[in-house]
C-alpha positions as CSV (number, residue, x, y, z in Angstrom):
1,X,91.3,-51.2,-21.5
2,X,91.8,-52.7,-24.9
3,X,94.0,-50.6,-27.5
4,X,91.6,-49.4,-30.8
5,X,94.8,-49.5,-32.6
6,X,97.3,-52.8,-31.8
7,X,94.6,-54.9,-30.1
8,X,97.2,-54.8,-26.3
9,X,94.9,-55.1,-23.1
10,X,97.2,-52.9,-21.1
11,X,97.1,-48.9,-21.4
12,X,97.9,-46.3,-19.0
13,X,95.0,-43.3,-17.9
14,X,96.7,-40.3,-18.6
15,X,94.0,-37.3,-18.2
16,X,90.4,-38.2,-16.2
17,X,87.8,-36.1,-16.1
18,X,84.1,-35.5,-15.9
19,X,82.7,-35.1,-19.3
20,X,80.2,-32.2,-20.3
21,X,76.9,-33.7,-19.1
22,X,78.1,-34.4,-15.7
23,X,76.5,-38.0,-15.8
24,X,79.9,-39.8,-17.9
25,X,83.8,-39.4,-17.2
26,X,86.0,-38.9,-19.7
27,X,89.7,-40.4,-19.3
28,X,92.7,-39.9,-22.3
29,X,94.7,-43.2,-22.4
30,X,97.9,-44.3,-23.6
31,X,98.8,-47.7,-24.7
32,X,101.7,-49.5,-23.4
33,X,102.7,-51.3,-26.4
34,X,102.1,-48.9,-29.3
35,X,102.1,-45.7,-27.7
36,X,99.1,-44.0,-29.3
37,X,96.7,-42.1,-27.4
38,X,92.4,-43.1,-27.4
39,X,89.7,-41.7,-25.4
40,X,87.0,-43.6,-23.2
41,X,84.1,-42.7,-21.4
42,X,82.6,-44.1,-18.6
43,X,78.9,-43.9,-17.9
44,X,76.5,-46.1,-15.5
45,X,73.9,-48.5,-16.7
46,X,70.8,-47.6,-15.6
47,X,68.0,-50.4,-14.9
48,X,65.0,-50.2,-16.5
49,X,62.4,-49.0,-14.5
50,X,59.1,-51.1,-15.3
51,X,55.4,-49.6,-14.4
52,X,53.0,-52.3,-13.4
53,X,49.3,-51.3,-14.2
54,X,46.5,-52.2,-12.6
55,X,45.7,-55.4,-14.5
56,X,49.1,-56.8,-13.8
57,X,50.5,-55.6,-17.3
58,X,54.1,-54.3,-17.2
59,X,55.9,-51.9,-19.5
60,X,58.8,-49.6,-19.7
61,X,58.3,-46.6,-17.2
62,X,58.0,-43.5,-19.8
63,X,58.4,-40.1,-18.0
64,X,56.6,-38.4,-21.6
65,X,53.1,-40.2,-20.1
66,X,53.6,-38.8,-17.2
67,X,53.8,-35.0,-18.7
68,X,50.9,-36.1,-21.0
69,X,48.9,-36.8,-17.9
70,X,50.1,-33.5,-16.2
71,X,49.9,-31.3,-19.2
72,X,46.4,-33.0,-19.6
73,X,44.9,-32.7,-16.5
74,X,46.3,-28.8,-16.1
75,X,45.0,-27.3,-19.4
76,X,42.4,-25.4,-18.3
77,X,45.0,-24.0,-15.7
78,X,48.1,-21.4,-15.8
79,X,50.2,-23.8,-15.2
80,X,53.8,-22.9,-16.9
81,X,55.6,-26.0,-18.8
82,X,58.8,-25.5,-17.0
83,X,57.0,-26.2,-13.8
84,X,55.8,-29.6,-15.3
85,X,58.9,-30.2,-16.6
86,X,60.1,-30.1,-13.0
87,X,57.6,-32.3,-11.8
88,X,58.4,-34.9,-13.8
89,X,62.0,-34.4,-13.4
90,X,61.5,-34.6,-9.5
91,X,59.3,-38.3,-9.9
92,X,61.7,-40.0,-11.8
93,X,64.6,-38.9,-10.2
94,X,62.7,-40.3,-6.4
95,X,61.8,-43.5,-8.6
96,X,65.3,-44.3,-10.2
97,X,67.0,-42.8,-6.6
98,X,64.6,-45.6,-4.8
99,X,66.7,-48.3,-6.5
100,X,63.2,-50.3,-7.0
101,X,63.1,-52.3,-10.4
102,X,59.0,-52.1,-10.5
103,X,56.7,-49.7,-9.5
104,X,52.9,-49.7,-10.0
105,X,50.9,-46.9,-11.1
106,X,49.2,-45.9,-7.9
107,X,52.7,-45.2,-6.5
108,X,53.3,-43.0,-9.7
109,X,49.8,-41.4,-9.3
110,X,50.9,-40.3,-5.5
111,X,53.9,-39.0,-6.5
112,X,51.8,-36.9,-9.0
113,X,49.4,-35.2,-6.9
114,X,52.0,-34.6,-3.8
């Protein structure tokens, strides 16, 4: 890792840990050149997820139009918000865990009503 402060490519981890989201590592380094101490985190890149509608058009999968569907189609219901929330936690987690790079509505839709 490249020093912040001398520009040296070499530094030492001293301290790694996960940070408080659970999702990045945190790690204390020390430069081998200058000695002064910088701190890195480490996260993974997610993919973006692209939805492919029916007419072939493909945009940038969007969890919120989900729970705008959900929220929509339940109003009349007693359906409490943490329980949507949940649902839509649950389908994008299953669609980013599937490791696909497109999925089309229909598949969303499914993954809905289950």
């Amino acid at each position: 890792m490249k020093c912040i402060y001398c520009g040296c490519i070499d530094s030492k981890v001293i301290d790694s840990r996960s940070a408080e989201d659970g999702a990045s590592i945190r790690r204390r380094r020390e430069c081998t050149n200058c000695g002064k101490r910088f701190t890195t985190y480490e996260t993974i890149e997610i993919t973006p997820l692209l939805v492919v509608k029916g007419n072939g058009v493909r945009q940038a999968f969007s969890p919120t139009k989900i729970k705008n569907g959900i929220v929509k189609a339940c109003e009349k219901r007693p359906v409490p918000m943490y329980k949507i929330d949940k649902i839509v936690e649950d389908i994008q987690k299953k669609l980013y865990n599937s490791l696909e790079q497109e999925v089309t509505t229909k598949q969303i839709g499914e993954m809905v009503m289950e």
